[in-house]
KEVEXKE-236903 format. One record per residue (C-alpha): x, y negated, z negated; residue number from 1. Coordinates in steps of 0.2 Angstrom, whole numbers, padded with zeros to 4 digits. Layout:
N
node px = X; py = Y; pz = Z; pos = NUM
...
This chain:
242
node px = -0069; py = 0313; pz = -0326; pos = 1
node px = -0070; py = 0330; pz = -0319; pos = 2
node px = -0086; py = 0325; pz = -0308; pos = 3
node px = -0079; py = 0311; pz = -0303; pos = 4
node px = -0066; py = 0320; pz = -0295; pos = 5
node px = -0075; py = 0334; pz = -0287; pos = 6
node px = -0086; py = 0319; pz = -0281; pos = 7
node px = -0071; py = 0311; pz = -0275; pos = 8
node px = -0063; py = 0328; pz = -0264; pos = 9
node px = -0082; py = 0330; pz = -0256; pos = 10
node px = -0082; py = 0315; pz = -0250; pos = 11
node px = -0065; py = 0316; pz = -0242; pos = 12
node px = -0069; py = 0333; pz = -0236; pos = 13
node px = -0085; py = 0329; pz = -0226; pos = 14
node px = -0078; py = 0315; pz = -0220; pos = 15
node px = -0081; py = 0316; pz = -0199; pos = 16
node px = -0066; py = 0307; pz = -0198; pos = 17
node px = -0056; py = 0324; pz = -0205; pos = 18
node px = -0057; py = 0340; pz = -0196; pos = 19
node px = -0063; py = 0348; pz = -0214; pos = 20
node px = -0080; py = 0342; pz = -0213; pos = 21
node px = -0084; py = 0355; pz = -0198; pos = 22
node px = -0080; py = 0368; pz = -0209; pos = 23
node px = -0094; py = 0362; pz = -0224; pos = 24
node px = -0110; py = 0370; pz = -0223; pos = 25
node px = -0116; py = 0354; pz = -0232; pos = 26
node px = -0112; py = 0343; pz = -0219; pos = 27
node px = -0123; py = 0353; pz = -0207; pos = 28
node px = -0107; py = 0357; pz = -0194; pos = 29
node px = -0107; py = 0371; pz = -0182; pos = 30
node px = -0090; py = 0380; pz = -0189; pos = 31
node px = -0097; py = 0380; pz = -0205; pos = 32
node px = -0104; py = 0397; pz = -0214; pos = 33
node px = -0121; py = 0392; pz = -0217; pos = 34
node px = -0121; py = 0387; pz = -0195; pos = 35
node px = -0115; py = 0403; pz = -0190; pos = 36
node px = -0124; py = 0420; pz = -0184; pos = 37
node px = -0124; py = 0435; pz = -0193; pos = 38
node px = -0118; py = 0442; pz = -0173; pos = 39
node px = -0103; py = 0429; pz = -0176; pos = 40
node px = -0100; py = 0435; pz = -0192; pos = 41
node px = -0099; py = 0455; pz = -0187; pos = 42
node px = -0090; py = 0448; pz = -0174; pos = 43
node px = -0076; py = 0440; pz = -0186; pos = 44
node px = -0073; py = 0456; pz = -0198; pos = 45
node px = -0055; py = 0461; pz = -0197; pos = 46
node px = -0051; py = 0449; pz = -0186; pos = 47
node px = -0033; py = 0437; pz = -0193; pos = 48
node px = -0041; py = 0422; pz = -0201; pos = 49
node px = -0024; py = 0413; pz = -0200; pos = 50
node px = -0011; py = 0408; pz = -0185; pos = 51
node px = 0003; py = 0418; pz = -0197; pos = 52
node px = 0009; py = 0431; pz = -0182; pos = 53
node px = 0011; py = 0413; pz = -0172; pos = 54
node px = 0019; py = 0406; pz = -0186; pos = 55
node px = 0028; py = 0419; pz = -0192; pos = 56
node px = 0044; py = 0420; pz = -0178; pos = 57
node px = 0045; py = 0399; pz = -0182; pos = 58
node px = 0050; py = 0404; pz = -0200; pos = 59
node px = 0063; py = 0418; pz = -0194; pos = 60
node px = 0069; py = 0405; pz = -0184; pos = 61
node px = 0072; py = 0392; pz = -0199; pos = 62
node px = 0077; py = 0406; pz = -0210; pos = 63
node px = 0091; py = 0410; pz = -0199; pos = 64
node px = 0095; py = 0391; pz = -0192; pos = 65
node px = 0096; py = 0386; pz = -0214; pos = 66
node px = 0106; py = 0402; pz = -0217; pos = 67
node px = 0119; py = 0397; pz = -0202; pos = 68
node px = 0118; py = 0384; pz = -0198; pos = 69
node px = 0131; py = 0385; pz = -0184; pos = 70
node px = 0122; py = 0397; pz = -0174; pos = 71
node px = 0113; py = 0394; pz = -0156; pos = 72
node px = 0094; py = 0393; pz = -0158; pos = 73
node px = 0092; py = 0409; pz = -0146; pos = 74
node px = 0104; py = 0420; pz = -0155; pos = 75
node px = 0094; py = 0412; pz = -0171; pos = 76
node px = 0077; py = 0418; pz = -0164; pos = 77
node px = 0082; py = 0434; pz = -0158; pos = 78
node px = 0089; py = 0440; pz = -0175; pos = 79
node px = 0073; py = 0433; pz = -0182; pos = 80
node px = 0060; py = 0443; pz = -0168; pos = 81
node px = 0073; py = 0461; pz = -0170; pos = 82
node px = 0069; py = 0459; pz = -0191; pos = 83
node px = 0049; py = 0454; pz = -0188; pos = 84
node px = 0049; py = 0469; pz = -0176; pos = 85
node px = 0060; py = 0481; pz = -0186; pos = 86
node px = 0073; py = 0484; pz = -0172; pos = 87
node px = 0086; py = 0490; pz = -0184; pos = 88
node px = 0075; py = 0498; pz = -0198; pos = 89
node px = 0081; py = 0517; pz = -0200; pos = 90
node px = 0071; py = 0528; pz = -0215; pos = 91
node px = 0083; py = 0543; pz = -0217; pos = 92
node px = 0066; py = 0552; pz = -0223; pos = 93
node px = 0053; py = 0549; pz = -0210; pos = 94
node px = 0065; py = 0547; pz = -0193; pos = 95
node px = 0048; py = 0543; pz = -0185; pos = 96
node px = 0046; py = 0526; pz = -0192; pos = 97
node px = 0063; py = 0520; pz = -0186; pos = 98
node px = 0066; py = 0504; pz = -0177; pos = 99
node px = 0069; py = 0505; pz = -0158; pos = 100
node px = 0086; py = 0506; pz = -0160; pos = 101
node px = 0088; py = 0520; pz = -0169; pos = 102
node px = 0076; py = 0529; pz = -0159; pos = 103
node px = 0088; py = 0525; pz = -0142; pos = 104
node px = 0099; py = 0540; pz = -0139; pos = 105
node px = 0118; py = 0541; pz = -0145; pos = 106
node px = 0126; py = 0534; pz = -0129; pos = 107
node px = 0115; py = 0520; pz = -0126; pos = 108
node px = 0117; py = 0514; pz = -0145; pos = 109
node px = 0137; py = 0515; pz = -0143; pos = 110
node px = 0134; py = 0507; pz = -0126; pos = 111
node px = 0128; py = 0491; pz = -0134; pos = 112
node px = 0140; py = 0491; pz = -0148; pos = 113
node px = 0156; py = 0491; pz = -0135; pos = 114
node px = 0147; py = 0477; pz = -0125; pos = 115
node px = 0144; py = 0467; pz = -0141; pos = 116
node px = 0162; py = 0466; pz = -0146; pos = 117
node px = 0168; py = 0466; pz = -0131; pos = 118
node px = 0156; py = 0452; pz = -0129; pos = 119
node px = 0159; py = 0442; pz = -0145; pos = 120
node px = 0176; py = 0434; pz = -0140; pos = 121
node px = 0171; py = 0424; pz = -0126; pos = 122
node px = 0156; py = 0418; pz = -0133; pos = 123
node px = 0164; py = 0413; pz = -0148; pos = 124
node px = 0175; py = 0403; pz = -0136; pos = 125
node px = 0160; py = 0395; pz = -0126; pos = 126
node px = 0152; py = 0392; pz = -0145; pos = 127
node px = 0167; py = 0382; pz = -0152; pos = 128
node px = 0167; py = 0373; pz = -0138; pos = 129
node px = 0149; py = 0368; pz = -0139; pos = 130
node px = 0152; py = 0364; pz = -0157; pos = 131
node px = 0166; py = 0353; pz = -0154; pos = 132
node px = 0154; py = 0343; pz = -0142; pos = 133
node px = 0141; py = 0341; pz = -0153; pos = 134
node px = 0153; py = 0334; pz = -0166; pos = 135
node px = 0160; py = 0322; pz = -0153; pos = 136
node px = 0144; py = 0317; pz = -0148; pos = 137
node px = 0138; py = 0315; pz = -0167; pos = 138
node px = 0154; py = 0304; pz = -0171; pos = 139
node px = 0152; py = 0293; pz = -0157; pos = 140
node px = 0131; py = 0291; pz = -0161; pos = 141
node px = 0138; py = 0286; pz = -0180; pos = 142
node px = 0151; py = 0275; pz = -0174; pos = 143
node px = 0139; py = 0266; pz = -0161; pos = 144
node px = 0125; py = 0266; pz = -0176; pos = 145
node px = 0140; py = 0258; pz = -0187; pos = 146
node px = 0144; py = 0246; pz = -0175; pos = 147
node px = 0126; py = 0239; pz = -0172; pos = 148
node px = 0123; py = 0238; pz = -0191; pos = 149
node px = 0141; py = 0229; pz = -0193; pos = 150
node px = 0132; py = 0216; pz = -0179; pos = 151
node px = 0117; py = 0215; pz = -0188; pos = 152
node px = 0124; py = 0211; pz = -0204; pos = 153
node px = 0138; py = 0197; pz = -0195; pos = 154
node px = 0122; py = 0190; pz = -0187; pos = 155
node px = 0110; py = 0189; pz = -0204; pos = 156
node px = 0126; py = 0183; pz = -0213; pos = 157
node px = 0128; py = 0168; pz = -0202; pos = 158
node px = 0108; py = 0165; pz = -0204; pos = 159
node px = 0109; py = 0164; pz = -0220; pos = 160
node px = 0126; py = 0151; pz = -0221; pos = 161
node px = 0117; py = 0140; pz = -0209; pos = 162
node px = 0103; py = 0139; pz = -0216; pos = 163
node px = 0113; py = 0136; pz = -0235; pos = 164
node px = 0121; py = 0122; pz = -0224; pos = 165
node px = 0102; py = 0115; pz = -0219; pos = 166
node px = 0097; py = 0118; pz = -0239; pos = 167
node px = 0112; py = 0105; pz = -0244; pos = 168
node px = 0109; py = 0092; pz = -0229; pos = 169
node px = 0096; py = 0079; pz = -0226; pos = 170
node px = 0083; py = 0091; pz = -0218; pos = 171
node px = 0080; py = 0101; pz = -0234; pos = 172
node px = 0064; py = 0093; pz = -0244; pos = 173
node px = 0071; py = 0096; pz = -0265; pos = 174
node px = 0056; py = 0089; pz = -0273; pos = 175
node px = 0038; py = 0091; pz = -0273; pos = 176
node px = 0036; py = 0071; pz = -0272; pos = 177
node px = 0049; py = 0071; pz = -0258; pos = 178
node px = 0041; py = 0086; pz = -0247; pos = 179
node px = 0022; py = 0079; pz = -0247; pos = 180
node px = 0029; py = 0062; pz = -0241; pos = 181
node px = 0039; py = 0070; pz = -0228; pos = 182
node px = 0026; py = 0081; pz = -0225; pos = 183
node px = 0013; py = 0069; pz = -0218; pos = 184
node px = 0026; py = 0060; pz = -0212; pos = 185
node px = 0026; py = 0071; pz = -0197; pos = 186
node px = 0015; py = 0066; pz = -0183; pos = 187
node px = 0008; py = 0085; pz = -0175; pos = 188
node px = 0002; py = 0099; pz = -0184; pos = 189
node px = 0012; py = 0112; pz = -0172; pos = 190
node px = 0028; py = 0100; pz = -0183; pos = 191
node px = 0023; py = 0101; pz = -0198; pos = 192
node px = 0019; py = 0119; pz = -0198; pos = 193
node px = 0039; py = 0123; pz = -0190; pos = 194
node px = 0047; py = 0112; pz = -0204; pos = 195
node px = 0036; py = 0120; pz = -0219; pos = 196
node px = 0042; py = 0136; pz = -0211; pos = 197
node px = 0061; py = 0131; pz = -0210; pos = 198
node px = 0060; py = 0123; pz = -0228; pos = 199
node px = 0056; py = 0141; pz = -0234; pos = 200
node px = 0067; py = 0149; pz = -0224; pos = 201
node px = 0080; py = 0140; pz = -0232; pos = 202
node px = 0077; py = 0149; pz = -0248; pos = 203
node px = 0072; py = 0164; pz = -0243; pos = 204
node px = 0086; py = 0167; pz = -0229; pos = 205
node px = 0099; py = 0156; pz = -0236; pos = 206
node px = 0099; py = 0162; pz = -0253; pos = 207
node px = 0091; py = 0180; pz = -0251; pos = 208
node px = 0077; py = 0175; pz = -0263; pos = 209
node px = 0065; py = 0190; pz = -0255; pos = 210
node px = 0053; py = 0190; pz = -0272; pos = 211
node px = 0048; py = 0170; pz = -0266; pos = 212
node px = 0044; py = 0176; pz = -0248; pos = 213
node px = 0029; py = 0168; pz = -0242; pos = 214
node px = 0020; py = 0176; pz = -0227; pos = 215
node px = 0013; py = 0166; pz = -0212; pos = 216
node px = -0003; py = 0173; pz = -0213; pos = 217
node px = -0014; py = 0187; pz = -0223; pos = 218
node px = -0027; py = 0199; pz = -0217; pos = 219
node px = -0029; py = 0191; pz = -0201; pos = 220
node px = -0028; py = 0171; pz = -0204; pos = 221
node px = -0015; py = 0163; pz = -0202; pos = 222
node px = -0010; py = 0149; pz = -0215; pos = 223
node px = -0012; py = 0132; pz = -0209; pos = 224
node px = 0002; py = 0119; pz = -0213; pos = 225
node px = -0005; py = 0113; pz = -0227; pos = 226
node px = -0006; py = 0130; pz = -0235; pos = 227
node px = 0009; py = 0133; pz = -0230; pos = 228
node px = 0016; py = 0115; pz = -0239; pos = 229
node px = 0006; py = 0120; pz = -0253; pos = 230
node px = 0014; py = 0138; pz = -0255; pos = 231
node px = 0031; py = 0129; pz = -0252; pos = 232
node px = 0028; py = 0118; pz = -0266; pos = 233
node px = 0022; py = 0128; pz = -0278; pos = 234
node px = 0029; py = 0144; pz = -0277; pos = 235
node px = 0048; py = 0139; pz = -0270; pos = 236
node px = 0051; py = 0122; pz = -0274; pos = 237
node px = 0042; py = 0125; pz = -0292; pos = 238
node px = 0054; py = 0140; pz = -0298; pos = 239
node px = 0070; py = 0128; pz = -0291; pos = 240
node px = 0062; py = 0115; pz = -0303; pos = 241
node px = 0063; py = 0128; pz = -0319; pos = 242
């Protein structure tokens, strides 16, 4: 079992199809290890394997966005970049690893306190109101998205009552004997393929009977009429028979 499913992931992984194989020296690729120069692999030492430092301000971003969720995505970022960068770290033992904020001098970090609060109140302002937009906005996108589904269900509902009405008519084929008479009946194959189609939509729309659907066609061929008669008969009109 074991082999079978290393046998399994190899051949996944050197598929040419997925970007794995050219990392395979099996598969002969010219990213793999066994392809590459010993120049190209002095070349890589201490080099970042990885995109993480690329990556890495995404996740403050997400961190912060989860965290507060009612926070602007550049005030977001920028908390995330200051903590990546250590803006604000301070090490009362080593001043000399302190974040570039605490290395500004005394009057340029009360500075930027004053004109953060005396900042804050009108962009709270402006944020409230940006907040009460995008609720707006998101109630009328529900209410259209409730109105259009409301549509959608008044259309399938009437469907499904005229084709109950079509099922308890004339036009509706009850029996087996009574649908292959009717069936040849019909003079063109473009006809008897519509009213095969009509007779299951009957059952299937009219009375929601989704586990008798029967498909027009399957992998690419499309049923004839009289498969489609045969399908009606004995998938549909046998189960109303039981």
């Amino acid at each position: 079992m074991d082999l079978e499913v290393a046998q399994c992931m190899l051949t996944e992984l050197r598929d040419p199809k997925m970007a794995t194989s050219d990392y395979l020296t099996s598969s002969d690729t010219k990213f793999s290890w066994g392809y590459t120069t010993q120049e190209e692999h002095h070349a890589c030492i201490g080099k970042i394997a990885t995109n993480d430092p690329a990556e890495s301000p995404f996740a403050q971003l997400t961190r912060q966005l989860q965290n507060f969720g009612r926070v602007l995505g550049i005030h977001a970022s920028a908390v995330g970049h200051a903590r990546m960068n250590g803006d604000f770290k301070r090490d009362i033992n080593n001043p000399t690893v302190d974040g570039a904020y605490h290395k500004l001098s005394k009057q340029m970090r009360e500075s930027l306190i004053l004109f953060a609060l005396s900042a804050a109140p009108s962009i709270r302002a402006a944020e409230r109101v940006a907040l009460e937009k995008q609720r707006e906005a998101k109630s009328k996108k529900q209410e259209m998205l409730k109105r259009r589904k409301f549509a959608a269900a008044q259309e399938e509902y009437a469907k499904a009552l005229t084709y109950i009405e079509m099922y308890h008519s004339a036009a509706c084929w009850q029996t087996a004997e009574e649908a292959t008479d009717r069936f040849a009946a019909l003079s063109s194959n473009t006809a008897r393929r519509n009213v095969v189609k009509e007779q299951i939509r009957m059952r299937v729309i009219g009375f929601g009977w989704k586990d008798l659907h029967v498909p027009w066609s399957e992998n690419g061929h499309d049923f004839s009429a009289e498969e489609l008669r045969d399908k009606l008969i004995n998938t549909i009109i046998a189960v109303e028979a039981d």
